[in-house]
N, C-alpha and C positions, 0 to 999 in steps of 0.2 A: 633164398639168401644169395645165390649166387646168379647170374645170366648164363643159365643155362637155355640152349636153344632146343628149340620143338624139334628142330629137324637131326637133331644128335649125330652122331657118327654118320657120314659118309663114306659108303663102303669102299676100300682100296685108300682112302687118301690116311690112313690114321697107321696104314701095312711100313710101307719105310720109314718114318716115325718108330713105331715100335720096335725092328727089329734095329735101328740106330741103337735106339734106348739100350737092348738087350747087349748088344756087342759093345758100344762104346759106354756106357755107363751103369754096366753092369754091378760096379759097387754099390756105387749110387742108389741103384733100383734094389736093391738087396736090402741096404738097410731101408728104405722109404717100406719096404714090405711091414717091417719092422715096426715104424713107427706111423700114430694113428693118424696127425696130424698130416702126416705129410701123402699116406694113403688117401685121405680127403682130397688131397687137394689134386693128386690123378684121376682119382675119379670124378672130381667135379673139371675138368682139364678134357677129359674124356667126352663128359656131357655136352662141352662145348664146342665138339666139330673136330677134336686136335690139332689146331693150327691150321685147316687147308686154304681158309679168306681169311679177309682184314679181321669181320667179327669175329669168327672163332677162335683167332689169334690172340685178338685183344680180353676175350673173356676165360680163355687158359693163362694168359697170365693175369688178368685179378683173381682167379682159384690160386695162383701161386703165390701172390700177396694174402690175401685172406687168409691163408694156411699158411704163414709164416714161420719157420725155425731152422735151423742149421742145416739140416738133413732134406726140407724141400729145398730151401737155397741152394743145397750143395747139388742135388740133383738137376734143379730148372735150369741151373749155371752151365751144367755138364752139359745139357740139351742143346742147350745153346750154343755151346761153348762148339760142339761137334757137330752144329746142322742139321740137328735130328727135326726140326718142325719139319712139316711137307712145306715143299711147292706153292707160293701162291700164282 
């Protein structure tokens, strides 16, 4: 369903990304636990590399359109919003 890559996580590059997520939108990530919809769409975000190139960039965010509603929006936003992708 999704472009998910063979080569999934890269180790270290998905580390300040997450501990962003944790400190800076930690609401955010609290409710997305919560809801399933939007739990999809981290872990399909996850499969994708988490942001560290162009691809894996590009295919976290179509996991965050495909799993669309208020609580991913609210989160991918926050992401965003605070610089949490890695480093390309």
């Amino acid at each position: 369903k999704h472009c998910r890559r063979d080569d999934g996580w890269k180790p270290g590059t998905g580390l300040r990304a997450a501990k962003c997520m944790l400190h800076q939108c930690g609401w955010q990530l609290k409710k997305c636990r919560w809801d399933m919809t939007c739990r999809e769409s981290v872990q399909c975000a996850i499969g994708c590399g988490m942001g560290g190139d162009v691809e894996s960039r590009a295919c976290a965010f179509k996991c965050a359109l495909d799993n669309r509603n208020d609580v991913t929006e609210a989160l991918f936003s926050c992401v965003l919003d605070k610089n949490c992708m890695p480093e390309m």
